[in-house]
C-alpha positions as CSV (number, residue, x, y, z in Angstrom):
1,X,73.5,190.6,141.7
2,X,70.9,189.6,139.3
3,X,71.1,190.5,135.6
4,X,68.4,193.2,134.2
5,X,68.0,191.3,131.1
6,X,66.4,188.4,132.7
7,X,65.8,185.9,129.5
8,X,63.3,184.2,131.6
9,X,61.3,187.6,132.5
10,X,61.3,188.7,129.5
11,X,59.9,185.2,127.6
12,X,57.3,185.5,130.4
13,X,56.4,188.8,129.2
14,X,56.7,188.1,125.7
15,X,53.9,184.8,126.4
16,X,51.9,187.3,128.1
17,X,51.8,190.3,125.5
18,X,50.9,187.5,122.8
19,X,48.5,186.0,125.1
20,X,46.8,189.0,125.8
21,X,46.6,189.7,122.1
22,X,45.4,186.6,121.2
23,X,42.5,187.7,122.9
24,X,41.8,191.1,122.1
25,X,41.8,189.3,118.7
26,X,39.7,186.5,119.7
27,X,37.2,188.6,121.8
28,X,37.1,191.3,119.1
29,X,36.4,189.3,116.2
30,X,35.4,185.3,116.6
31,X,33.7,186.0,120.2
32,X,29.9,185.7,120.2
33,X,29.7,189.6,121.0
34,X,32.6,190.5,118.4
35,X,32.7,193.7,117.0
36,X,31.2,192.5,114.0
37,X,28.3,191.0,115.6
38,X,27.9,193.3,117.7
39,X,27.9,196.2,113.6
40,X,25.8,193.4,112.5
41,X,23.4,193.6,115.5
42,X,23.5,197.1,115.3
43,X,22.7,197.7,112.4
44,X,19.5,195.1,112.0
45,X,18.4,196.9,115.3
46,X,18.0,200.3,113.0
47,X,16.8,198.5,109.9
48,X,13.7,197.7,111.9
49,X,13.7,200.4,113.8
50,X,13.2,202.2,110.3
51,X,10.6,199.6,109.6
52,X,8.9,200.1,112.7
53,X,8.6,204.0,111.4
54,X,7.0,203.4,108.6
55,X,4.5,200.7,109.6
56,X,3.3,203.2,112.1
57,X,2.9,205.8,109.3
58,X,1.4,203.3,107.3
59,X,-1.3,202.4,110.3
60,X,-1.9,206.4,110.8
61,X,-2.9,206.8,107.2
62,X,-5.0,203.6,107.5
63,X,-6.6,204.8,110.5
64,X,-7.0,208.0,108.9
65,X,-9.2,206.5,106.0
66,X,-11.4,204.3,108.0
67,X,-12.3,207.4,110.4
68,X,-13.0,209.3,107.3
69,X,-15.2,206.8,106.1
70,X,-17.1,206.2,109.0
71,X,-18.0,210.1,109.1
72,X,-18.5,211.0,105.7
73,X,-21.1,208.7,104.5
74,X,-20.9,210.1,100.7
75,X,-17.1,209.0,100.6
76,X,-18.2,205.8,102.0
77,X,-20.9,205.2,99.4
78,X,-17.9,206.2,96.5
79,X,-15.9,203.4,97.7
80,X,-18.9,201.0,97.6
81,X,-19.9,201.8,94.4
82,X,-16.2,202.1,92.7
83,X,-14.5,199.0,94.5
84,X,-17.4,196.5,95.3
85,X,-19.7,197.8,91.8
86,X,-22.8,198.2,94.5
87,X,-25.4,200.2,92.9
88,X,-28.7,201.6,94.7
89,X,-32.1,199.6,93.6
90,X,-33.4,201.1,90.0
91,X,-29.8,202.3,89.1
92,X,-28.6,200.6,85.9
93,X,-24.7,201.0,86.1
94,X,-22.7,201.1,82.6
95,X,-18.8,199.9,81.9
96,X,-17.6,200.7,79.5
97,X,-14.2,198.6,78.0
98,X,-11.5,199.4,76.5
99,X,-10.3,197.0,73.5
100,X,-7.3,195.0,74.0
């Protein structure tokens, strides 16, 4: 009859549990797809997905403007006048400074 308490059985299961938490620890945390790179990834995947959002609401606004300009002629001569200093022929234009 053998004994229950084999020693070697149980070292080869003692190897094997630590083996297979060496790597659950390696895989979890030094792996190339770790947990933490895999947070990391994460959360650089939202930050530009954030980004993204506002780059589009920044293009919407911009789109918004040119269409407005292209269809309002009177908003589109302000801008010429107040960001370029264009004036119409005969029109004397005036700046007035203030002192430093």
């Amino acid at each position: 009859m053998k004994p229950v308490f084999n020693s070697q059985y149980w070292n080869f299961r003692y190897l094997t549990l630590l083996f297979i938490g060496f790597l659950l620890i390696w895989f979890s945390f030094f792996d190339d797809h770790s947990l933490l790179t895999r947070y990391q990834l994460h959360k650089q995947h939202s930050d530009l997905r954030q980004q993204i959002e506002q780059l589009q609401e920044e293009t919407r606004k911009v789109e918004q403007q040119i269409q407005a300009l292209e269809t309002d002629p009177a908003r589109f001569e302000r801008l010429a006048r107040e960001a370029y200093g264009m004036r119409r022929p005969g029109e004397v234009i005036y700046e007035f400074r203030s002192k430093p």
